[in-house]
N, C-alpha and C positions, 0 to 999 in steps of 0.2 A: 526798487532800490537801485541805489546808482552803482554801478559795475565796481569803482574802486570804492566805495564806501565796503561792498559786501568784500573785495579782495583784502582792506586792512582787516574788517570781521574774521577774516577767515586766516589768517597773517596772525591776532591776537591768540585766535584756539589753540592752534597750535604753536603758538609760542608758549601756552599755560600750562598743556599738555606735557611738552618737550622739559621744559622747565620743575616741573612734578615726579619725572621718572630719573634724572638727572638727580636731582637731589635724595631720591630715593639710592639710587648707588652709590652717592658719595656719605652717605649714610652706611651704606655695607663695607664701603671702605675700611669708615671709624671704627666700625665693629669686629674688621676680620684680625681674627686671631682668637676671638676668644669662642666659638662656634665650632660642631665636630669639624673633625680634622678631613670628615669622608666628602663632609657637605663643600669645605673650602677647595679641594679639591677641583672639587667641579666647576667651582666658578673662583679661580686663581686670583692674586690682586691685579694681576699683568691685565686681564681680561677685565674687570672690573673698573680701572684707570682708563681702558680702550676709551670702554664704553662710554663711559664720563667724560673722558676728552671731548669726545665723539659728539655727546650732547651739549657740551656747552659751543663749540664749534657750529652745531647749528641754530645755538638760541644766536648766536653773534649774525650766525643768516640768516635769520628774523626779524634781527633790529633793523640790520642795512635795506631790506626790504620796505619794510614798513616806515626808516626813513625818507626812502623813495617813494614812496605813494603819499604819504604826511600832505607836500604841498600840493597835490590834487583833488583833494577833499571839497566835495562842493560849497563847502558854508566856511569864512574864516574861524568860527566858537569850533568846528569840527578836525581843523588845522589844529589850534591850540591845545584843545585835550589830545589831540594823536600824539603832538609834540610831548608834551606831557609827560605820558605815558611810556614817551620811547625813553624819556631820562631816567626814571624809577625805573624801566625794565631794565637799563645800561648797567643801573646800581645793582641790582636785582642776579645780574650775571657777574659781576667784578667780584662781587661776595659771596658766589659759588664758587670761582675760580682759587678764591684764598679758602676755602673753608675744605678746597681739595686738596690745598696741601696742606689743613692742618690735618685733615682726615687722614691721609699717609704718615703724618708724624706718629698718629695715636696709634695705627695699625704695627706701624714697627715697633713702635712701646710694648704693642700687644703680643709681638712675635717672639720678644725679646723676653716678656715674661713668662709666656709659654715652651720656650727655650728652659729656660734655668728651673720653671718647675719641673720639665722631666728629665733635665738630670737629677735633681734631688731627688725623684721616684726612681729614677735605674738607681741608682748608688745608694738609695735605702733599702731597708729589708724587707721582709714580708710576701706574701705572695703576690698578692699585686704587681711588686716590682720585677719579680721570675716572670712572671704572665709576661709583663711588656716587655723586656727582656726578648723573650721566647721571640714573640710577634716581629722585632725589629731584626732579631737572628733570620728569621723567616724570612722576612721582608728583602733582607740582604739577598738572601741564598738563592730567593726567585730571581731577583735582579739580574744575579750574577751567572744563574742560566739563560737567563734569558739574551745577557749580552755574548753569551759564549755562542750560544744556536745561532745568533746573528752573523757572526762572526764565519762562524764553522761555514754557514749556507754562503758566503760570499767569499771563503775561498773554492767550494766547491765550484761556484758558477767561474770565479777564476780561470779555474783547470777546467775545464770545459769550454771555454773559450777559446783558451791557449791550443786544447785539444784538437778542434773542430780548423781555427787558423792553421795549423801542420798539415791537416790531412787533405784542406781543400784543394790545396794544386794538385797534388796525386788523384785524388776523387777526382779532379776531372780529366788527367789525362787518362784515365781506369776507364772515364767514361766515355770519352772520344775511341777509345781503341776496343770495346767491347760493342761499338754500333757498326764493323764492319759487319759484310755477310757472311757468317761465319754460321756452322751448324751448333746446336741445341749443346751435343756432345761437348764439341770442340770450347763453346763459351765457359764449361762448368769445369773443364781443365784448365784454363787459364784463371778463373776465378780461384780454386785451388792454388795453383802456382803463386798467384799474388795475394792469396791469404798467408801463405807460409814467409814468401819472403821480407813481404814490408809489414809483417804482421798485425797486417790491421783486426778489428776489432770484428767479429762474428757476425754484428745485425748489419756493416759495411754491405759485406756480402753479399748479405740476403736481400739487400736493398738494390744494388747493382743486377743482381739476380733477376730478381723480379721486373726491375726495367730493361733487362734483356730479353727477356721471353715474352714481354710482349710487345717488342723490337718484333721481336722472329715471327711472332704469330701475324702481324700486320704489314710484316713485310710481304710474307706469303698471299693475304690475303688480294693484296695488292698485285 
């Protein structure tokens, strides 16, 4: 078979293919709103529109391909049907393009009446309407932990920032002045002394410490 004959072959597949799952989503479009609420979740309209964009964006890089190969077709009867075919498939995606946005109109129809039924279940009686009630109290309450922890952990890392920026110049002049040759004794008085008066923080200390002694130990060695 002749090289571009099998590339438009192969150009048509997946144009049928692409074209199949494309419409299957602008399909889920028309429908979302009226499907659990747990299942929309998971595949949002934002996500759903991507996707759909997304596929007719490459049935349109299908056609122009398959325009392009059209007039290389060994036999002129095999020019004409490609031609053909590319016009019906042109239609074929213009009427996906529209039928995308009537599918958005239907889904917001669908949002809308899914909206106004439940406030008429909060605002009715019955237990049903406490149950969801409950769940959307719920639903708040986590939220609003949840943005608070958020919150709490980014000022802490804040101040610990801020923290760490004060201390670094002293930490290192702490650290230039505790590498003279100085005895084991003598280092653990002065780390005293500068724990009392710039009253840094305890594991400071222990940290400057421990990189002094084994200063001392290796200078010895040496």
């Amino acid at each position: 078979m002749d090289k571009v004959v099998e590339e438009v072959e192969k150009v048509k597949k997946e144009w049928d293919e692409t074209y199949k799952k494309t419409q299957e989503h602008i399909e889920a479009i028309a429908d979302y709103g009226k499907s659990a609420r747990a299942k929309e979740e998971n595949n949002s309209l934002a996500r759903l529109n991507g996707i759909a964009q997304d596929g007719l964006a490459l049935l349109s890089s299908f056609l122009f391909t398959l325009d392009l190969l059209a007039p290389q077709l060994p036999s002129e009867p095999e020019v004409q049907s490609t031609r053909a075919l590319l016009q019906s498939s042109k239609t074929l995606t213009q009427n996906l393009r529209l039928n995308l946005r009537n599918a958005n109109l239907q889904a917001k129809a669908n949002l809308r009446k899914a909206a106004q039924e439940e406030r008429e279940l909060l605002l009715g009686g019955g237990e049903e309407s406490t149950v969801r009630r409950r769940n959307l109290q719920t639903k708040a309450g986590m939220t609003s932990a949840a943005e608070s922890i958020t919150e709490s952990l980014r000022r802490t890392r804040q101040l610990m920032v801020q923290e760490v920026e004060r201390n670094t110049s002293t930490l290192m002049t702490l650290g230039r002045y505790f590498f003279l040759p100085l005895s084991l004794s003598t280092l653990m008085m002065n780390l005293l002394s500068f724990y009392l008066y710039f009253n840094f923080k305890w594991y400071y200390i222990v940290f400057l410490f421990g990189v002094c002694e084994i200063y001392l130990k290796t200078d010895k060695n040496v």
